[in-house]
C-alpha positions as MATLAB code, in Angstrom:
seq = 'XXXXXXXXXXXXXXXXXXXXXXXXXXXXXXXXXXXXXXXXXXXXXXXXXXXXXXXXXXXXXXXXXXXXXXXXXXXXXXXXXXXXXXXXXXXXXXXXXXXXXXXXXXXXXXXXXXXXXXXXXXXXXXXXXXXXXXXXXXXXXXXXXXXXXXXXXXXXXXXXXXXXXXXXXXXXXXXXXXXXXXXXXXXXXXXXXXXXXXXXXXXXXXXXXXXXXXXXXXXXXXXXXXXXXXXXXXXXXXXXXXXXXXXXXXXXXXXXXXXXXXXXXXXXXXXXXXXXXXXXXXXXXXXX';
ca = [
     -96.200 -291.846  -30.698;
     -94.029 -289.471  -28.205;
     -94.990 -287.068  -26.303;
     -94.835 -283.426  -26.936;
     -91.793 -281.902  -25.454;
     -91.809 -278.578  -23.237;
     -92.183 -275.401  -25.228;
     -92.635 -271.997  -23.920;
     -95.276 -269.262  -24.946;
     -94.605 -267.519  -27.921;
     -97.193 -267.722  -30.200;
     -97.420 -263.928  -31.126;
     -93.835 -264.199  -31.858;
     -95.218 -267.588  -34.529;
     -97.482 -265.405  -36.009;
     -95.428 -262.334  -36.695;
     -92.587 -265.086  -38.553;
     -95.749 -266.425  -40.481;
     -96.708 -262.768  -42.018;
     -93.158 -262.136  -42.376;
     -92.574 -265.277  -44.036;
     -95.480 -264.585  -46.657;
     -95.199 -261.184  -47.157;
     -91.663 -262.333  -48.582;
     -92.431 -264.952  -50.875;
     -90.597 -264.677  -54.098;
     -92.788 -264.889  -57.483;
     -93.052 -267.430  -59.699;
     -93.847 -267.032  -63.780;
     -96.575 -269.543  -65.104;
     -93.492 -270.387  -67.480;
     -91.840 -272.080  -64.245;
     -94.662 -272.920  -62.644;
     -95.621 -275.527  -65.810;
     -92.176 -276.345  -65.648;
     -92.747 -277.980  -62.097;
     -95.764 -279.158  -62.591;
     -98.133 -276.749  -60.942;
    -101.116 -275.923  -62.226;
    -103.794 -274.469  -59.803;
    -105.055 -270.826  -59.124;
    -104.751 -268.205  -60.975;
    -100.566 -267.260  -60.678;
    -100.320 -265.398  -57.421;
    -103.548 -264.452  -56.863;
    -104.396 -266.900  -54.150;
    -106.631 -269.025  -53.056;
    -110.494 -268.537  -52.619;
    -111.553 -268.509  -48.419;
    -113.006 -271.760  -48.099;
    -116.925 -271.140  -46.729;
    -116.700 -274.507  -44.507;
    -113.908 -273.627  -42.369;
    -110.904 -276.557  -42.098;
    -110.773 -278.667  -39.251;
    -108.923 -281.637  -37.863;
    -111.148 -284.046  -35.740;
    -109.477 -285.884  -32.492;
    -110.172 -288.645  -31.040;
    -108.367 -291.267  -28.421;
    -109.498 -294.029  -26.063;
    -108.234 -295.424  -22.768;
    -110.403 -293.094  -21.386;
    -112.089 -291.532  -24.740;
    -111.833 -287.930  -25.841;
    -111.713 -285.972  -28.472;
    -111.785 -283.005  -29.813;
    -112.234 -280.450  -32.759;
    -109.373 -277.917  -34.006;
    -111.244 -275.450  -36.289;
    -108.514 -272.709  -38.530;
    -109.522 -269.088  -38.500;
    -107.905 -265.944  -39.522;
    -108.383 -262.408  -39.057;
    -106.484 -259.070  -38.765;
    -103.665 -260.839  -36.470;
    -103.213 -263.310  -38.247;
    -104.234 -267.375  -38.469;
    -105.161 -269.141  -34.779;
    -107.328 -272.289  -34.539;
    -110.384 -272.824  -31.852;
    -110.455 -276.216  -29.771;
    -112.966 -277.861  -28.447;
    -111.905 -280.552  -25.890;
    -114.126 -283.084  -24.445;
    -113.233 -286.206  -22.234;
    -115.490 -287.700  -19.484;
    -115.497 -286.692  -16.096;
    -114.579 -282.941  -17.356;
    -116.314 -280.016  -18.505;
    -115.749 -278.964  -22.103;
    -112.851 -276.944  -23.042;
    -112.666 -274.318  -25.737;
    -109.732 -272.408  -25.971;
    -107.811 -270.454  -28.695;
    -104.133 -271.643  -29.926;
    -101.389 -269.647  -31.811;
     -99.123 -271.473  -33.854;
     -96.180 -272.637  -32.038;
     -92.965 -271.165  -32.225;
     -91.154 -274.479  -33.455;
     -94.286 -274.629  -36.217;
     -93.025 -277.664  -38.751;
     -89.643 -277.095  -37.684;
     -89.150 -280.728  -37.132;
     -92.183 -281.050  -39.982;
     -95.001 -281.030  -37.034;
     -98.333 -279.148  -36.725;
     -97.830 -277.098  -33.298;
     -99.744 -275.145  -31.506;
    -100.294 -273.151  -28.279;
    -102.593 -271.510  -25.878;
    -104.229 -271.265  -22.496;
    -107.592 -272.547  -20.774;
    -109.919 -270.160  -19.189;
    -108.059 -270.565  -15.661;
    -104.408 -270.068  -17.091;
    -103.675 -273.557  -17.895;
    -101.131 -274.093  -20.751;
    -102.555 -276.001  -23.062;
    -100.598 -277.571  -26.026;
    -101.648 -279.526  -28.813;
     -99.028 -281.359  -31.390;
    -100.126 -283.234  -34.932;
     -97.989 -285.412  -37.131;
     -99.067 -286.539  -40.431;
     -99.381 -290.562  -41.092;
    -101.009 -293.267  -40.963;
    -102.758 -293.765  -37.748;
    -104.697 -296.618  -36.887;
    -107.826 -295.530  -34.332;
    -109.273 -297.821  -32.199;
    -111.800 -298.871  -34.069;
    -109.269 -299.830  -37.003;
    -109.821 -297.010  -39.257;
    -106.532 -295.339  -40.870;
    -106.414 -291.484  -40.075;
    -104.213 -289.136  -41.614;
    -102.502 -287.933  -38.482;
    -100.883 -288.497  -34.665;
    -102.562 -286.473  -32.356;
    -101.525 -285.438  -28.890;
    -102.778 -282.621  -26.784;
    -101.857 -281.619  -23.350;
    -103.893 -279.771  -20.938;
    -103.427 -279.025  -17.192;
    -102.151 -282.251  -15.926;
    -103.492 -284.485  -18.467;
    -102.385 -285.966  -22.080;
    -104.951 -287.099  -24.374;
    -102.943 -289.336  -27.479;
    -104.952 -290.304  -30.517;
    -105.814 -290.344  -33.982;
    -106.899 -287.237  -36.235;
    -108.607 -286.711  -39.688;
    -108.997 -283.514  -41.619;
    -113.261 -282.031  -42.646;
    -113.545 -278.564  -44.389;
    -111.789 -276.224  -46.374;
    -110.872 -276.729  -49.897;
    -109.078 -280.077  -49.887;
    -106.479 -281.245  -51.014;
    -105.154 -285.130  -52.714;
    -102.634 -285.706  -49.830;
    -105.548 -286.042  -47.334;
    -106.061 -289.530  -48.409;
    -101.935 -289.800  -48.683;
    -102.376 -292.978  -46.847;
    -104.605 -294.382  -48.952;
    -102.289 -293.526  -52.161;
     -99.179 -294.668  -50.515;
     -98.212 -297.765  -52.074;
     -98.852 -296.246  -55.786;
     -96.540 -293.151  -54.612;
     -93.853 -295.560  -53.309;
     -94.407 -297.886  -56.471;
     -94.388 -294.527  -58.893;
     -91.943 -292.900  -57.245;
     -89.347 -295.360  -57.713;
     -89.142 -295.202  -61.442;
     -88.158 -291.520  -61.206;
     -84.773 -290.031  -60.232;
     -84.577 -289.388  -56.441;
     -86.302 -285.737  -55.553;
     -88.956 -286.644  -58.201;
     -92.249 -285.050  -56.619;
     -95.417 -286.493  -56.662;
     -97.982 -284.037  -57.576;
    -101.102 -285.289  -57.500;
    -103.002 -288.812  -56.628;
    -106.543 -290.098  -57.494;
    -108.539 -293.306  -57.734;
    -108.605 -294.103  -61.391;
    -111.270 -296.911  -61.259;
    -112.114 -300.254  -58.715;
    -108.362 -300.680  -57.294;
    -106.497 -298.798  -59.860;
    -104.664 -295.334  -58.423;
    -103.475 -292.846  -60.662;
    -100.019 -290.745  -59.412;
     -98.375 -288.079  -61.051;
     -94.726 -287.353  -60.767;
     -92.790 -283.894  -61.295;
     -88.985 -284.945  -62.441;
     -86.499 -282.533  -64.742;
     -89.332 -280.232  -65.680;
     -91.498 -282.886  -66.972;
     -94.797 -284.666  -65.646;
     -95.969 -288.132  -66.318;
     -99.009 -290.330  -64.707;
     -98.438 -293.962  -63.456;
    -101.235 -296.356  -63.089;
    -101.023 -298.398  -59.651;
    -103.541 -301.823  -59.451;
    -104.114 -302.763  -55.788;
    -105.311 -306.226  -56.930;
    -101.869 -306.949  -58.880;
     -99.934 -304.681  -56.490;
     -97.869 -303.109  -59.434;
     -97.674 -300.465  -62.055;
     -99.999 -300.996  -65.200;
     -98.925 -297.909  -67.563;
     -97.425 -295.007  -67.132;
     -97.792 -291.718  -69.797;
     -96.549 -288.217  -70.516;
     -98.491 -285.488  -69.911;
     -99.764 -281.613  -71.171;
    -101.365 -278.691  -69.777;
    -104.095 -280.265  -71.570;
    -104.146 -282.943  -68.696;
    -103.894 -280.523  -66.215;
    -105.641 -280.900  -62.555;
    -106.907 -277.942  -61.018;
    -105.039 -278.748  -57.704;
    -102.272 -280.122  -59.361;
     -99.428 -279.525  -57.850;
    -100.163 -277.464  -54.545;
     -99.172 -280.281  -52.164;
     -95.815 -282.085  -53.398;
     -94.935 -285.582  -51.951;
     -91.598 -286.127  -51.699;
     -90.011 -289.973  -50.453;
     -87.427 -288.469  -47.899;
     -85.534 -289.448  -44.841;
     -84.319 -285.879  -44.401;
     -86.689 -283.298  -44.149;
     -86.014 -280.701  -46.764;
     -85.339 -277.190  -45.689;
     -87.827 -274.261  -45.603;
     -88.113 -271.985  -48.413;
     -89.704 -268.666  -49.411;
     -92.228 -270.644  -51.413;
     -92.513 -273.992  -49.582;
     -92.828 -275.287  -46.227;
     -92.484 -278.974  -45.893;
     -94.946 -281.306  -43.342;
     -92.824 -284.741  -42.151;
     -94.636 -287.708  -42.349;
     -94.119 -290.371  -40.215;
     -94.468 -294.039  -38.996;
     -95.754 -295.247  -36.194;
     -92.795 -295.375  -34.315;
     -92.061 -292.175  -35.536;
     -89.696 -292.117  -38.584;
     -89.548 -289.892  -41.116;
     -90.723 -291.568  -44.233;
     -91.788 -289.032  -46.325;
     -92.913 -284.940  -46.547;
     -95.441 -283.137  -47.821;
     -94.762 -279.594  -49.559;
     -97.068 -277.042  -49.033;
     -97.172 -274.338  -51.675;
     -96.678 -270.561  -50.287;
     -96.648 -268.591  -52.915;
     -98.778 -269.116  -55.956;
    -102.156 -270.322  -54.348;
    -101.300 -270.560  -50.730;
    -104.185 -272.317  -48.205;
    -106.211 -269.607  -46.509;
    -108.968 -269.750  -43.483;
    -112.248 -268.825  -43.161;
    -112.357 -265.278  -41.655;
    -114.128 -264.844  -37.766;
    -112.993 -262.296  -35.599;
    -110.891 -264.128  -32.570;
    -113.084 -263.925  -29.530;
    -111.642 -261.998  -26.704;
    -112.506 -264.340  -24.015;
];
């Protein structure tokens, strides 16, 4: 994992380009959205606020921390709450703005200031991350405060949910399912069939088909053709694509990297921003 490299303060600046950015999204016809696969929402009418707001849990050893990162919105825009704990200090809760550099190189960034000025900056990376304790998390964590860097592990709780929170877990029936399509076939959506057996479904020329992954035999078992009859409600609002370029930025997808453990770019995650785009719980930001 590396560290976080300097960044300056401009998180008002992130937020404006992330209103901008929306506010410009092109729209998309259910016609084309079929076409790639998508069938969630209602066409453009977004997403429902999630009651349980999203979060991304922290945690690190050598000394332990963690820490909570909880996604808000309100009139200005989308900023996250953390809560930072490690021994010997008091608690910290501060409120970040995302970054300037926000998945420019396919990271989560983000930015603010403790109570006493102190920058504080906080950087996820999606992938497999082994914790102490041996459990696989979804993401790299690193956050910076003061004089200190606390590196660890970090899981997502809340929201709505989405399939590519367990990406790990579905990785070797992408990269087995993936590799009987044409390259820039998308996976679309994942699940656990039955005991061992994981179900993927692939977006490739306007058509979408389902493989059947078995852990046990560690290869593909069937693989079928499928209708809007077949249709998953989330189906389709996160995209894994098997890349070693990240793609570029577009009015109606952004693209997470994921990433090894020593960093390489081994896949990306799409993230839809057009037809059913995420949204936060509303709170008012505090003022102090």
């Amino acid at each position: 994992m590396t560290a976080i490299l300097a960044r300056r303060w401009k998180g008002l600046m992130a937020v404006a380009a992330l209103a901008s950015l929306a506010a410009g999204c092109a729209s998309v016809t259910p016609d084309e959205a079929t076409a790639r696969g998508y069938t969630y929402g209602d066409r453009g009418g977004g997403a429902p606020r999630p009651e349980d707001p999203y979060r991304l849990l922290a945690a690190g050893d050598s000394p332990f921390w963690s820490a909570t990162l909880t996604y808000f919105e309100d009139a200005g825009g989308p900023y996250a709450e953390l809560q930072l704990r490690a021994p010997g200090a008091e608690s910290v809760t501060a409120y970040l703005d995302y970054a300037p550099d926000y998945l420019q190189d396919g990271g989560r960034r983000y930015l603010g200031h403790g109570r006493r000025g102190e920058t504080i900056e906080a950087s996820f990376d999606a992938g497999e991350c082994v914790d102490a304790a041996g459990h696989s998390r979804g993401y790299f964590a690193t956050i910076t405060f003061g004089g200190s860097v606390f590196v660890g592990c970090a899981r997502e709780q809340g929201g709505d949910g989405s399939w590519t929170r367990d990406l790990h877990r579905y990785m070797p029936a992408l990269e087995a399912c993936l590799a009987e399509f044409p390259r820039g076939a998308e996976a679309v959506f994942a699940y656990q069939m039955g005991d061992g057996v994981f179900a993927v479904r692939v977006s490739s020329n306007d058509e979408t088909r389902e493989c059947a992954w078995s852990a046990r035999d560690r290869r593909l078992t069937s693989m079928r053709p499928l209708d809007a009859a077949d249709a998953h409600a989330q189906q389709g609002r996160e995209a894994f694509l098997r890349t070693r370029t990240l793609p570029a930025r577009t009015e109606c997808r952004s693209w997470e990297a994921v990433r090894s453990a020593d960093g390489d770019l081994i896949g990306a995650i799409g993230h839809d921003q057009c037809l059913a785009p995420r949204r936060h719980a509303m709170r008012e930001r505090p003022t102090s």
